[in-house]
Each structure stands twice: as C-alpha cells, then as structure tokens.
N, C-alpha and C positions, 0 to 999 in steps of 0.2 A: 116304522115300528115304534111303539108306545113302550116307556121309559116307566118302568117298576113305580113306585111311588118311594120317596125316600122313607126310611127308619131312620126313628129317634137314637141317638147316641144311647139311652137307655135301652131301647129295644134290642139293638145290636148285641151290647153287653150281656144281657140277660140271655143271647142264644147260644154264646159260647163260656158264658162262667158258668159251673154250676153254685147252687145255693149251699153257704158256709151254714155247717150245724157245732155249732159251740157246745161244747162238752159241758158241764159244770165241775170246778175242780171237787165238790164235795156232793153226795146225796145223804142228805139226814133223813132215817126211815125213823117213824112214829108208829106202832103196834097198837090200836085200839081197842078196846072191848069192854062196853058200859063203862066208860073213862068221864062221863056227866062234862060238868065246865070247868076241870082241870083241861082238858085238851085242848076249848080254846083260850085258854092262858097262857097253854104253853107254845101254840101256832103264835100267838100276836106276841111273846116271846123271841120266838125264833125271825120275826120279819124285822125285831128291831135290832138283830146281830150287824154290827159292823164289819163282816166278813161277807159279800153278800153273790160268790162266785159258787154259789148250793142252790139247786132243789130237793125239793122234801116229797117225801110219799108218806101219806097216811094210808095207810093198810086197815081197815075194819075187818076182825073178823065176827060183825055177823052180831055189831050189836043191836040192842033192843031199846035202848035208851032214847032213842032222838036226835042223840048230842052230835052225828055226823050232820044231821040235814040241817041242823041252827049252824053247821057251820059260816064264819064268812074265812074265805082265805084270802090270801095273795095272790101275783101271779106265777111264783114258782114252787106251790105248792099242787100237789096231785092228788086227789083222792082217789082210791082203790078201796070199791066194795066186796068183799068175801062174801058168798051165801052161806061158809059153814065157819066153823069157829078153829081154825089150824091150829092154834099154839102160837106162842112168844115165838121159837124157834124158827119154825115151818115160816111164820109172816116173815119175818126179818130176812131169811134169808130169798123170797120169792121178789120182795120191795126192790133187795139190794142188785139180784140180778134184771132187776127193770131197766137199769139205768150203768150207763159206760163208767162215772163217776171213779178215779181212782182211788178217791178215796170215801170209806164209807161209815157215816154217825150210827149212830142206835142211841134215841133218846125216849123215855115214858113220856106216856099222855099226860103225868102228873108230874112233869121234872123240867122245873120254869130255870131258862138260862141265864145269866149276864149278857149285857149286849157283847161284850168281847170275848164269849166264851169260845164260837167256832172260828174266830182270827185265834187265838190262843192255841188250841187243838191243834190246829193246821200246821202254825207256825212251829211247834214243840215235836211234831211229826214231820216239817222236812226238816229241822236241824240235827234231832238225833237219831233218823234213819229208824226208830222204832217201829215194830212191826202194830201195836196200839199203844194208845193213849186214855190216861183213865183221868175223869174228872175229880175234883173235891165236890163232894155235896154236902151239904149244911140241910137241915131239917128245915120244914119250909113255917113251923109256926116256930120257930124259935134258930134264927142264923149263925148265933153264936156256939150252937150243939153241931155235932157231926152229924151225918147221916152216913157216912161213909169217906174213906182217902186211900180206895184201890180195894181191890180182893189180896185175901192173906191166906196162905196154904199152910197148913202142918204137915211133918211130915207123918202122924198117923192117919193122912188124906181128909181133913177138917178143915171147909173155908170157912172164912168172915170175915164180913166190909170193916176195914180197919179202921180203928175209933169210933166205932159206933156208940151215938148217943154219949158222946164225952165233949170237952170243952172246945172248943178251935185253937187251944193251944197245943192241942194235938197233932197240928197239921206240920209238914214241913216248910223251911222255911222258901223253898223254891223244888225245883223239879228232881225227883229219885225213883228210884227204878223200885218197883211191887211185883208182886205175882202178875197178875193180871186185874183187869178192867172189867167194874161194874156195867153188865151193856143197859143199865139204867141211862148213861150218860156216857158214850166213851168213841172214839175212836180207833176204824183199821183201816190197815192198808187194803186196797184187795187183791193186792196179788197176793197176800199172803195170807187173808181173810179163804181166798178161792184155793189155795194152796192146801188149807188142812180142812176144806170140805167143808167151812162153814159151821154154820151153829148144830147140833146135833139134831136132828129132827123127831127122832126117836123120845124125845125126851121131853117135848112139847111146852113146857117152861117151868123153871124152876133151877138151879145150877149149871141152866147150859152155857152161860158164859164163864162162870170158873172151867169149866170141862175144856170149852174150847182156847180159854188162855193158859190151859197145860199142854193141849196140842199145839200150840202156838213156840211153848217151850220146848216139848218134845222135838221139832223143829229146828233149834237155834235160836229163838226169837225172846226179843223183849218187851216189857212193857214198862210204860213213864208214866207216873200220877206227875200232873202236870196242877199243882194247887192255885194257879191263879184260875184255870178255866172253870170257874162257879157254876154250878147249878142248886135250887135250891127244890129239898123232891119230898112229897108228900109220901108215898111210899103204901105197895100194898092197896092202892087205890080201888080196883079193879077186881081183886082176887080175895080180898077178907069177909066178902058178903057168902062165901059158899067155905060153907063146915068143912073142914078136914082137908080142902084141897093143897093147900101148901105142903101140909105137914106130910099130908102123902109121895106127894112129888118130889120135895125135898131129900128124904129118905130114900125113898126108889133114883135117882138119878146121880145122890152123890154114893150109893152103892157102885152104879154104873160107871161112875168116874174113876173111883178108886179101883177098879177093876181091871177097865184099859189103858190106865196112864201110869199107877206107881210102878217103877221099877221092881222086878224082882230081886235085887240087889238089897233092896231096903226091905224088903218084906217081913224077914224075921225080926226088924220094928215094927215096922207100920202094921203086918199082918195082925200080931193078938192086939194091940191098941185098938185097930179100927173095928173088932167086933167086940170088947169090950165097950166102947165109944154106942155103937150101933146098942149093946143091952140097958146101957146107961140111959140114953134118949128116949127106949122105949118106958121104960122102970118110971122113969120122971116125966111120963105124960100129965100134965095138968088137970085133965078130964078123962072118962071113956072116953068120947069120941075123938078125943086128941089121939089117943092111945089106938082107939082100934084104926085110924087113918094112918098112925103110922105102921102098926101089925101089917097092914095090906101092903103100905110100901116095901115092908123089908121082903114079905112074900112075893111081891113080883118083882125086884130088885134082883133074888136069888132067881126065879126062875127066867129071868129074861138074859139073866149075867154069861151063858153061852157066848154070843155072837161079839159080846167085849171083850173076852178072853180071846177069842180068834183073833179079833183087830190089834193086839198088842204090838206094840212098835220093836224093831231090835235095837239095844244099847248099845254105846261105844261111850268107853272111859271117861272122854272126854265132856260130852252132855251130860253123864250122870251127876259128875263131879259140879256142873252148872247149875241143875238141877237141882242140886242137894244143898246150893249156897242159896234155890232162892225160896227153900223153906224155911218155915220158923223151925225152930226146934225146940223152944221153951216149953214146957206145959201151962201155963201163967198165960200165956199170951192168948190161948184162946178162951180161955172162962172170963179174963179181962177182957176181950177184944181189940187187946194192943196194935196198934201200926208197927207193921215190921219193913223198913226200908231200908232201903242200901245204896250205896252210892250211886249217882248215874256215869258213865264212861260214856260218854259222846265222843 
C-alpha cells in the first residue's frame, strides 16, 4: 500500500484554521458629489492619520465631475459608485452599514484632517463612553477663524455650528460636552448611531445631523467637542452651485426637527418663537429666489410635518430636565453664533 504524500506544516494548518477577518476599529465614510480636488486632499489626508486601524468608503452619489475616476487611493480605502444621487443622509447611512466598524466617522469631501485627528476621536470616545464626538473645524483659507466647535440648539429649536467664522479663541481649552456633532467631521458609536435609526433619510441633507444629535439626546446620550481633533473644511463645496438648494432644505428639515424632537413641555416657549423665527427668515430673504426657496421649504415642511408628529418620543422628567440643560437659552447666542458648552462628566 502507497503512503499519501506528506503536507507542508502549512498545508495542514490552512485545513483546519479558518481565515482571521480583522475588523477595522473605525470606518470613515466620505459622501461625494462634484466634490472636484477637495476630495483627493482629503483621501491623501485621511492615509496620513496616525490612527491607522480604519477603512474608509467613498460613496459617489452619481457625480459628473471626473473627480472619482482621477482618483488614486490607498489600500483601505473603498469606492462605492451610486447611479443616482441619494442624499448626504441616504449615503452615510448605506456606506456605514457596509462595514462591522464599531465605530463610525462622517467626514466632507472638502474637510482636510490633522494627522492626529482620528487617534484623537477615537481616543475621547473610548474614555468618555460618549455616544459622538464632534470635531473643531477651523476654515480652511484662514486656520485662525472657526468654521465651527459642535452644533448649538436653542431652545426655540434653532441650530448653529458654534463660533462660526469668529477667532480660535473661541475654542475651548480641552474637551466639553455641545449639543451635538457637525457630521462634516465627527464621530458615533454604532450601537447607538443603529439605535436611533441613523441619519434621517427623509431629509436627504441639510440638518440631518442636528436632528439626529437630538435623537441621540432624546435617548440619554451625549456629545464631546473634542478641540484638539482638527479638521480644516472649506465648506458648501458641493451644494452652492445650485440656486436655492440649501435654503430650501434647510428650512423644510429644521421644521421637521422641531416637530419630532421638542418636548411638548417647552412648547408654549419654543412653539410662538419658532414660527416667529420661521417668518423672520422668510421676511429677510436676501433675494427672490432666496426667498421663494425658502417659501417652498416652509410649504412642504408643514405638509410633510404629519408622520413627525406620530414619531414623537414619550418624556420622563428626568431627560427633559437634561435636555433642557443642553440648550442655549440666551437670545444673543444665536444671532452671535456663540459656543454654548458645558462641563464634561466623564
């Protein structure tokens, strides 16, 4: 009888282990669309992070530009081509269910990092058990100006990136707890990113990260502007070439927000504020067309505002009382675009 032919010690191994698939502790998704050569600034950005236990998905939806096929990437970068154009919303959240990643970035095609920005993130999310983490962004033709240090909520339901276009001495001097996270630049978890449903889809872009760092709140959950994690972000890169789109979106979405998130508790504030707010903004259109972009917001704002009155979450004393410490309550602070922060409790 003839004697098998020996296997390599390798051979063997390879029929009884199976093949180890390494998670990545982080997936940074990138949302494209006619993004030109901010995007690869921000990829060859993103490979020079000193954090380097991430892959990254670029998500195209569906540009015309060119600027994906010049791409060059790395090797833990992924490109995902869309044939239609989903939304900020819609992409981010299709990228981020790609990938096991616990934890998950949202950064612009136009929002160049520091090499130690996603060590920074990471590190500030597992010490303070934060459910996000919000970057400092500094404007990218001038570093010393803000671009933003967290989203800031009123309580007549009025966001704004804190310290906008003010000095950097604006910033805190280390980490404190905001509203919520610009998802220009920012960090979640995902079990609790998957927990409140993600970015709204509905809403296709434009305030759906303030909307989802209230559900986040609505929740229990916090958020840490984390000011050493830099990014520096050109802003609007993408969306300023088409008339009225912001302005409409903007309008229609933060109707939607204040609709399903404020307490009825706070209502007889926040209620006549925010439709005085809503005739003020319209009043003070810049343009027509500023003006009739926003008329259409507010008109399908109100008729779409049904199915967010159904979603309303139920209160207990306790969150409201939360909630209501992590708004501003100045009137000053939103026509300045003041930084409103607060302690962090780690």
């Amino acid at each position: 009888m003839t004697a098998a032919p020996d296997q390599t010690d390798a051979e063997a191994v390879s029929r009884v282990v199976p093949e180890v698939v390494v998670v990545p502790q982080v997936v940074v998704v990138i949302v494209a669309f006619n993004s030109g050569p901010h995007l690869q600034n921000a990829l060859d950005a993103l490979q020079e992070q000193s954090f380097t236990e991430f892959e990254a998905i670029v998500w195209d939806n569906a540009s015309i530009d060119g600027a994906v096929d010049a791409l060059v990437v790395g090797p833990r970068v992924h490109i995902v081509r869309c044939p239609d154009n989903l939304g900020f919303a819609t992409a981010n959240n299709r990228a981020a269910a790609m990938s096991q990643a616990p934890l998950i970035v949202t950064l612009n095609p136009d929002a160049f990092p520091e090499p130690d920005w996603l060590a920074t993130l990471v590190a500030t999310a597992r010490r303070t058990g934060a459910e996000s983490v919000a970057s400092l962004q500094l404007c990218d033709d001038d570093p010393e100006i803000l671009d933003g240090a967290g989203d800031m909520m009123s309580v007549i339901g009025v966001a704004w990136r804190g310290g906008y276009l003010q000095s950097r001495k604006a910033e805190p001097p280390g980490p404190v707890e905001v509203f919520a996270a610009c998802a220009a630049a920012a960090l979640y978890r995902r079990d609790a990113f998957e927990a409140a449903g993600g970015f709204d889809e509905r809403f296709f872009c434009y305030h759906e990260d303030v909307d989802l760092g209230f559900r986040l709140r609505l929740r229990g959950g916090r958020c840490v502007l984390e000011p050493r994690a830099v990014v520096r972000h050109v802003g609007s890169a993408s969306s300023n070439a088409i008339s009225g789109f912001a302005e409409y979106h903007g309008m229609r979405n933060r109707l939607w927000t204040f609709a399903r998130d404020m307490p009825w508790a706070l209502m007889p504030i926040a209620g006549p504020c925010h439709v005085l707010l809503v005739i003020f903004l319209f009043v003070r259109a810049q343009s027509p067309e500023m003006r009739a972009a926003r008329w259409r917001g507010i008109v399908d704002g109100w008729r779409g505002m049904g199915p967010f009155l159904r979603e309303r979450p139920r209160w207990r004393p306790a969150k409201l009382m939360a909630l209501a410490r992590a708004f501003s309550w100045s009137p000053l602070a939103i026509s300045l675009r003041r930084p409103v922060y607060r302690r962090l409790r780690v």
